[in-house]
N, C-alpha and C positions, 0 to 999 in steps of 0.2 A: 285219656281225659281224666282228670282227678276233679270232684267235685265235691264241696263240704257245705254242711249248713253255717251261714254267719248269722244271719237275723232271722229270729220270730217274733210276733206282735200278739197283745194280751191288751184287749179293749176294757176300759177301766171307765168310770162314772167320778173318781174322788181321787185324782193324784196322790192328794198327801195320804189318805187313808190306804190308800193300795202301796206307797212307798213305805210307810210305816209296818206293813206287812211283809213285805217281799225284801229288804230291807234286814229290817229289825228283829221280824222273826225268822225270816228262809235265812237271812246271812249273805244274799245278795249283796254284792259292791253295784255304787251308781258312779258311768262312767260317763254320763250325759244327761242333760234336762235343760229342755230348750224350748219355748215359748214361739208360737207364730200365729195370727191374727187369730187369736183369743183363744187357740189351743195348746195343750203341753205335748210332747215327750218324754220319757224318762228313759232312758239305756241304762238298765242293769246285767250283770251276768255273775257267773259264780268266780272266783277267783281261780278254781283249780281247770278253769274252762277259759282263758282269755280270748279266742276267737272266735266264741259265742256267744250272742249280743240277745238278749229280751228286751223289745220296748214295750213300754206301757205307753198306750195310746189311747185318745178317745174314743167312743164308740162308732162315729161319722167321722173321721177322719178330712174332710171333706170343706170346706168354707162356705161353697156354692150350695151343699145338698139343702132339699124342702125342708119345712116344716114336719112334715108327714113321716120323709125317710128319716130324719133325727127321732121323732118320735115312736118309732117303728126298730128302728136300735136299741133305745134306751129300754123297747117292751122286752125284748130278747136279752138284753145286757139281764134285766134285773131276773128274768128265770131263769138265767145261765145257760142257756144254750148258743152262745159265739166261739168260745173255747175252752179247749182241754189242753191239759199242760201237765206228762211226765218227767218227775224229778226221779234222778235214782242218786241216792245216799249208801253212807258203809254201815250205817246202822237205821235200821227203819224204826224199831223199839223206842230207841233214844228218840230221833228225831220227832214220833207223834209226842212224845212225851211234853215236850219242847214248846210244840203246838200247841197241845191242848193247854198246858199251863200257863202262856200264853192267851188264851181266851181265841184260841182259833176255833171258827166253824168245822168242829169233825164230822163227816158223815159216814164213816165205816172205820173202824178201829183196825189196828196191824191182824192181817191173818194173810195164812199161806194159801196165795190161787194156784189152779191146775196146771200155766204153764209156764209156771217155773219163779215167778219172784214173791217176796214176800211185802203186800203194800199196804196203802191208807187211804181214804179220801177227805179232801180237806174243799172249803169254798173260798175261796178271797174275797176281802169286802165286798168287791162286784159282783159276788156270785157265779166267776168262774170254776170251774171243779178244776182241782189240780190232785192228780195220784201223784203218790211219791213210794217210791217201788227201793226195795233191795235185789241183786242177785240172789238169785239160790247158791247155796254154798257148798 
């Protein structure tokens, strides 16, 4: 049995703010963005990755969900705790540089961890945490 990842999903509050991000500054290609009773999609993925799909999704995904569970998302969505998302890159230096110049939310600048890559932490407007890692070399 051969088995691969095609899609993961990254719960967002602000389409265009989080496409302007993922986009503009990661370098992401958008390969879908589709509208259904009053919600988006967006399918991005990296170029050098074509069978690997990120959607940006709403936080409830959902049409039918409460009042309660949307707002019980949206408590989570804004302290960041729905998702984490590693990137790995050929240069992790260059790339926070990128970021930060950029006006992205850094929370941990490049240093080398104990097992084995060299990373970053960054937030996306929604306040998901994404590491974006190098190999050790």
């Amino acid at each position: 049995m051969d088995i691969r990842l095609n899609t993961c999903f990254i719960a967002v509050d602000d389409h265009d703010k989080a496409l302007a991000f993922y986009r503009d500054i990661l370098g992401l290609e958008v390969r879908n963005d589709v509208g259904f009773e009053g919600m988006r999609w967006i399918t991005l993925g990296s170029p050098s990755q074509p069978d690997v799909n990120i959607v940006l999704e709403p936080p409830l995904a959902d049409p039918d969900a409460s009042p309660a569970d949307r707002q019980a998302m949206a408590e989570l969505l804004a302290k960041g705790l729905l998702r984490a998302v590693i990137f790995e890159v050929d240069d992790c230096d260059a790339t926070y540089e990128r970021i930060r110049d950029a006006g992205g939310d850094v929370l941990q600048e490049p240093m080398d961890q104990p097992y084995g890559v060299r990373d970053f932490a960054v937030r996306d407007p929604a306040g998901n945490l994404l590491r974006i890692n190098q190999a050790a070399r």
